[in-house]
C-alpha positions as CSV (number, residue, x, y, z in Angstrom):
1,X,3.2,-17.9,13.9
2,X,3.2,-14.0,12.7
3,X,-0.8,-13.3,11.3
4,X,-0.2,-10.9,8.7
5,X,-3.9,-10.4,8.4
6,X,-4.5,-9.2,11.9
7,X,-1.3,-7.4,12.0
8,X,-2.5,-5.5,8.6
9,X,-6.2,-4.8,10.3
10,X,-5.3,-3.1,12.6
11,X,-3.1,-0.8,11.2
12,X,-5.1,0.3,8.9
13,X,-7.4,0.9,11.2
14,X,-4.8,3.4,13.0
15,X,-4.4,4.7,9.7
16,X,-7.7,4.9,8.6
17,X,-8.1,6.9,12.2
18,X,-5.7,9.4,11.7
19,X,-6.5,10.3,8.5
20,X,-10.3,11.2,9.2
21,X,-8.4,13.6,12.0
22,X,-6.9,16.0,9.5
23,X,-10.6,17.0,8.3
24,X,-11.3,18.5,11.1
25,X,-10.0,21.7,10.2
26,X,-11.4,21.9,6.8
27,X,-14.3,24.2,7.3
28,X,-12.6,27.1,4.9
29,X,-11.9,24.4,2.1
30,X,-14.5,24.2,-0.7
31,X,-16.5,21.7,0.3
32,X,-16.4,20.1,-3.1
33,X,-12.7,20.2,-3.2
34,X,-12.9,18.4,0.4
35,X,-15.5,16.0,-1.2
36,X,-13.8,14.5,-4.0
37,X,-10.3,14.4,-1.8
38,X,-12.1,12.4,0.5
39,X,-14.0,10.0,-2.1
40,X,-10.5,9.7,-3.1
41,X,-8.4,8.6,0.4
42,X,-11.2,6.7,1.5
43,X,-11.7,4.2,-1.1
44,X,-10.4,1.4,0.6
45,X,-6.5,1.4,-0.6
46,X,-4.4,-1.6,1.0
47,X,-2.4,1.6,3.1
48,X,0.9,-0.9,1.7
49,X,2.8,2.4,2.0
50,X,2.3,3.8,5.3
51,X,2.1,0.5,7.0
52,X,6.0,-0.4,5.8
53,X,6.3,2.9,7.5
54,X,5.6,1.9,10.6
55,X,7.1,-1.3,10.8
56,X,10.5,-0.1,9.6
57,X,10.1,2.4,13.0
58,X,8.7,-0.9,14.8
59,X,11.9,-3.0,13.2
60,X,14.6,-0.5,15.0
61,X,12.1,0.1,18.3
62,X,10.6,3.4,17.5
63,X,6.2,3.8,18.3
64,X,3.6,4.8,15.8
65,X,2.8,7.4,17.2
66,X,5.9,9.4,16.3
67,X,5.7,8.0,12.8
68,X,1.9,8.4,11.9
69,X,2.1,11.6,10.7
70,X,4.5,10.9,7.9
71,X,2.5,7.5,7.1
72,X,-0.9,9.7,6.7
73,X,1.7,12.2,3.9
74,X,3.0,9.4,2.4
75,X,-0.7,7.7,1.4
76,X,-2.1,11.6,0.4
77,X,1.1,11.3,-2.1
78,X,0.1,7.7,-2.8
79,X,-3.9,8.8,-3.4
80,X,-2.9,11.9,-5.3
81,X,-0.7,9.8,-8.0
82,X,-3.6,7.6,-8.8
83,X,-6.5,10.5,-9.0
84,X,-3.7,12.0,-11.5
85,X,-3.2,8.7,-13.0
86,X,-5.8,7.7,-13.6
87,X,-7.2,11.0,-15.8
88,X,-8.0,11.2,-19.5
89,X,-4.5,12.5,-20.4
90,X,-2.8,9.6,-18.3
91,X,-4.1,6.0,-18.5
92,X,-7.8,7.3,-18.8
93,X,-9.1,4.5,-16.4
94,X,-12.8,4.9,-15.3
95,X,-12.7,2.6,-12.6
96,X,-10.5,2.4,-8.9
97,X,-10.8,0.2,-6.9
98,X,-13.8,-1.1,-8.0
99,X,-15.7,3.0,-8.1
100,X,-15.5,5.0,-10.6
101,X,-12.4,6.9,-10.4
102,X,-12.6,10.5,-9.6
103,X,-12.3,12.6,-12.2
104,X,-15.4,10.2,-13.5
105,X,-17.1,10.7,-10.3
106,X,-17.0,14.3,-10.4
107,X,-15.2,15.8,-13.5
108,X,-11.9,16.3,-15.1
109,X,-10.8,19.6,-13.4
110,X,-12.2,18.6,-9.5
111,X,-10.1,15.7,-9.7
112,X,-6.8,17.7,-10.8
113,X,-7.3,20.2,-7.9
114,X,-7.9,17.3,-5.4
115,X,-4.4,15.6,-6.3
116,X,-2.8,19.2,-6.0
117,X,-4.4,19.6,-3.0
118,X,-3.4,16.2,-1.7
119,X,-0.3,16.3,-2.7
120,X,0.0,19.7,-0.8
121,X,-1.6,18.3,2.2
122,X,0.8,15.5,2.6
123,X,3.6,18.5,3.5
124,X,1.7,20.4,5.3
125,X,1.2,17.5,8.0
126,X,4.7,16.5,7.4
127,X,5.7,20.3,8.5
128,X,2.7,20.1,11.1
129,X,4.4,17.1,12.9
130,X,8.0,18.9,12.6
131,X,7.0,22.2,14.2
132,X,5.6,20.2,17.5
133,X,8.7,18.7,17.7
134,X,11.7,21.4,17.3
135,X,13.9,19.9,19.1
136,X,14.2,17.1,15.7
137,X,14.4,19.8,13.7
138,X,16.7,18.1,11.5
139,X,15.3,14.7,11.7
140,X,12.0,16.6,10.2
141,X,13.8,18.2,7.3
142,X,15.3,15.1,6.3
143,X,11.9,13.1,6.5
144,X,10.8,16.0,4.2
145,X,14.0,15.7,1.7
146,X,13.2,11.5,1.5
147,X,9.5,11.7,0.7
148,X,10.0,14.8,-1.7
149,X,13.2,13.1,-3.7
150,X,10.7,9.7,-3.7
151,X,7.4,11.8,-5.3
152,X,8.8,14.1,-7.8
153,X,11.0,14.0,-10.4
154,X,13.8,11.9,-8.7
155,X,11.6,9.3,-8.3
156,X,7.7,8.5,-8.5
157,X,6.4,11.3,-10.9
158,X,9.8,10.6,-13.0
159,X,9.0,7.5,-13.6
160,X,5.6,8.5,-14.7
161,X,7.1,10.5,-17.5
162,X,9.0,7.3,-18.8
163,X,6.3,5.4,-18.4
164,X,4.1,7.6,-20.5
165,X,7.0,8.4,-23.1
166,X,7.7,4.6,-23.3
167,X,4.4,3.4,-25.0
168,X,4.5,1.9,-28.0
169,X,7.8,1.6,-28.0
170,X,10.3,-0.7,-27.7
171,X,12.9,-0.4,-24.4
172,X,15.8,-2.2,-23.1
173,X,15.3,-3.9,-19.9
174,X,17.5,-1.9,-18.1
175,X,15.6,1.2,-19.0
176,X,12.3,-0.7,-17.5
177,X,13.8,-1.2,-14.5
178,X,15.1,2.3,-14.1
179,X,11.7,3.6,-14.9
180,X,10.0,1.2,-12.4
181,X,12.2,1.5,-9.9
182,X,11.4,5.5,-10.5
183,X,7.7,5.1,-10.9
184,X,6.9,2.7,-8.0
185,X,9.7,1.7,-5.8
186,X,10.8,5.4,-5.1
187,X,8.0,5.9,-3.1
188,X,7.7,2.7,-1.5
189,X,11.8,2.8,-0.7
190,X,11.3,6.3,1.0
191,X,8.3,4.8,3.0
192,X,10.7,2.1,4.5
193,X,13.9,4.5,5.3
194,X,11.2,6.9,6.4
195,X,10.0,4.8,9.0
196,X,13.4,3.6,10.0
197,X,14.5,7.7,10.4
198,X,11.7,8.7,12.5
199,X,12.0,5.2,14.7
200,X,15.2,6.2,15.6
201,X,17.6,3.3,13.3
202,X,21.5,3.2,13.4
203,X,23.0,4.3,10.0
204,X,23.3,0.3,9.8
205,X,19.6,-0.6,10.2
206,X,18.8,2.2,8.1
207,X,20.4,1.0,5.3
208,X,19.2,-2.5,5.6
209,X,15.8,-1.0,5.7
210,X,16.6,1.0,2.6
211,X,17.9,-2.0,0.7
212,X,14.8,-3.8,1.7
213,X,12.4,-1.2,0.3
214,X,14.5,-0.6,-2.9
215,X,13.9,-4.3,-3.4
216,X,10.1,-4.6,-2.8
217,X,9.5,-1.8,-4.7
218,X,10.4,-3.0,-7.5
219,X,8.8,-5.9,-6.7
220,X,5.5,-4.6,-5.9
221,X,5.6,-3.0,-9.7
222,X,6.9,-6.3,-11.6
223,X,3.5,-7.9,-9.7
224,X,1.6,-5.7,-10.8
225,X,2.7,-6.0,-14.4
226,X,2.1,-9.5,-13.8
227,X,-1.7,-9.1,-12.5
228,X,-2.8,-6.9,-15.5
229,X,-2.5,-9.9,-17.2
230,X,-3.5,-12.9,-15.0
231,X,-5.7,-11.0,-12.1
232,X,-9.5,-11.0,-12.3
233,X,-11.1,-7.6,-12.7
234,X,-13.6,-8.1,-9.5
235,X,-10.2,-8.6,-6.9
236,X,-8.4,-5.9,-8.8
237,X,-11.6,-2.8,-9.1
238,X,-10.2,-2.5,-12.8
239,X,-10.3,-4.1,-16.0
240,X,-7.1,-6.6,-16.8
241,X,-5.3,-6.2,-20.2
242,X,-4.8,-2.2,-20.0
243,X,-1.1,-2.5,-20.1
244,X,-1.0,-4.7,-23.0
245,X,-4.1,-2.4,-25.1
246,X,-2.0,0.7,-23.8
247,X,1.4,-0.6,-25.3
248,X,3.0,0.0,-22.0
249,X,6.3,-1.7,-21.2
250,X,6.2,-4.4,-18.6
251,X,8.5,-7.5,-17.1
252,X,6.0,-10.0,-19.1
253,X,6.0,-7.8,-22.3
254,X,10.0,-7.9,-22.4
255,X,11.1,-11.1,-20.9
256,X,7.9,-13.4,-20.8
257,X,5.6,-14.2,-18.0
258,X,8.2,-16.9,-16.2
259,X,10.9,-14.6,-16.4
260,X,9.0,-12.4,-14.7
261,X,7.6,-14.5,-12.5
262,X,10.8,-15.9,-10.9
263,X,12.5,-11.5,-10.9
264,X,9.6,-11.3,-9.1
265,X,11.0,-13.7,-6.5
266,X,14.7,-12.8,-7.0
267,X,13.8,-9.8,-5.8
268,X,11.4,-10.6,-2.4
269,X,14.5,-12.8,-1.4
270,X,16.8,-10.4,-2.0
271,X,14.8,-7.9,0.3
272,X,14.0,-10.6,3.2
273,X,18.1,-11.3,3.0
274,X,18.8,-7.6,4.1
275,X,16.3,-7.7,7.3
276,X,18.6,-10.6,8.7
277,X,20.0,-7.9,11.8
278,X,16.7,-7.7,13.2
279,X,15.9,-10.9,14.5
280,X,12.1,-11.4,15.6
281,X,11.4,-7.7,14.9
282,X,11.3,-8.4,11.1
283,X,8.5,-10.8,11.2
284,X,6.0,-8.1,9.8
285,X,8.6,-6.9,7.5
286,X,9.1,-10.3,5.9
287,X,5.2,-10.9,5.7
288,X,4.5,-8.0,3.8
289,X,7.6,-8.7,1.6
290,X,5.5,-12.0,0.5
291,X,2.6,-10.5,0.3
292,X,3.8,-7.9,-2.6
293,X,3.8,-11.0,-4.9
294,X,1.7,-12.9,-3.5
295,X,-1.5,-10.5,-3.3
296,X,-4.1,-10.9,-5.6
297,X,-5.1,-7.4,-5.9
């Protein structure tokens, strides 16, 4: 029987290990900028992104190795949204992950410049890991082009701006799902096709890999609309009931907590139903496709 807990260990601990690496070369850097970047990425995130990463490249036989870079961009991305979520003009939350969140920790302006500078980070190692490998030149640009269109205003920081335009108003369901599909899933999607690029996938496994992430990226939001109500503040490092107190829109708000409950599910199965090409090597896949509803943090 798959053990999604060992599996999950130790890739984060790959993870974790590859990206202490890319401080090593941060000697010109203000050291406060490195600081608060660092109190940032290290906080002890579930690395959900960059771990679908590299089992979509394990799903169509590709290594880690070849994929690690763009899994260590994709959770600078992930760790810049939140320092920039996270700030007074945003959700103004003072805790992540159960510290205080960074522009608390150090102050309003540090933690703007440490998102920019994650964010720019995350393509500087995905252009890093391209120019060692010229000879998949292309194959680098379009990794580039997937995680770009998935972080800006395509996709992730899009969605953001519906988000935050949205409160205290009243929206069609269809417009919630576009904007969480945007603010959430985006990301998560590219992290899947990502993976399944770099790994080397037929335009058929891509695809199904695609399908999967589009899926469990919107279900990874609709959970979490779901555990702002019903989670406990000690699992999740932040207080329950923002959402609600905020007037954001959210799968419970619009359609009720059952409703939600069984998208949720509708959605994981939906996922799991696209990974049925790859046989045994989906096992991780369809782990951490129950595990986005069925986390408690």
């Amino acid at each position: 029987m798959f053990d999604l807990k060992t599996y999950v260990t130790i890739k984060q601990q790959a993870i974790n290990a590859a990206l202490k690496d890319l401080w090593h070369d941060q000697a010109s850097a203000p050291p406060l900028l490195v600081e608060a970047m660092r109190y940032s990425l290290e906080a002890g995130g579930k690395r959900l992104r960059p771990i679908l990463c590299l089992s979509a490249s394990e799903a169509v036989g590709g290594s880690d190795v070849d994929v690690m870079p763009a899994a260590c961009a994709l959770e600078l991305i992930h760790t810049y949204s939140l320092i920039h979520d996270d700030l007074p003009a945003m959700d103004d939350d003072d805790l992540r992950r159960g510290r205080p969140t960074c522009h608390k920790a150090f102050d309003e302006a540090t933690a703007i410049l440490a998102g920019d500078a994650l964010l720019t980070a995350a393509f500087e190692v995905l252009a890093a890991a391209g120019r060692r490998r010229p000879d998949d030149a292309l194959k680098s640009l379009e990794v580039i082009y997937l995680i770009a269109r998935g972080a800006g205003y395509s996709g992730m920081v899009g969605g953001q701006m519906m988000d935050v335009s949205s409160e205290g108003k009243t929206i069609t369901l269809e417009d919630l799902e576009k904007l969480q599909r945007l603010k959430t899933g985006a990301l998560i999607e590219a992290s899947v096709r990502v993976g399944a690029v770099l790994g080397g996938g037929s335009a058929q496994e891509i695809a199904a890999l695609s399908a999967y992430g589009r899926h469990i990226g919107l279900a990874f939001q609709v959970a979490d609309d779901i555990l702002n109500i019903e989670g406990k503040s000690e699992l999740l490092g932040k207080p329950v009931g923002s959402d609600k107190a905020r007037q954001k829109a959210t799968r419970p708000s619009l359609t009720g907590m059952d409703q939600a409950k069984a998208r949720a599910g509708q959605l994981v199965d939906m996922a799991l139903e696209a990974l049925g090409i790859f046989g045994n090597k989906r096992e991780p896949l369809v782990a951490l496709g129950r595990y986005v509803i069925e986390r408690n943090r």
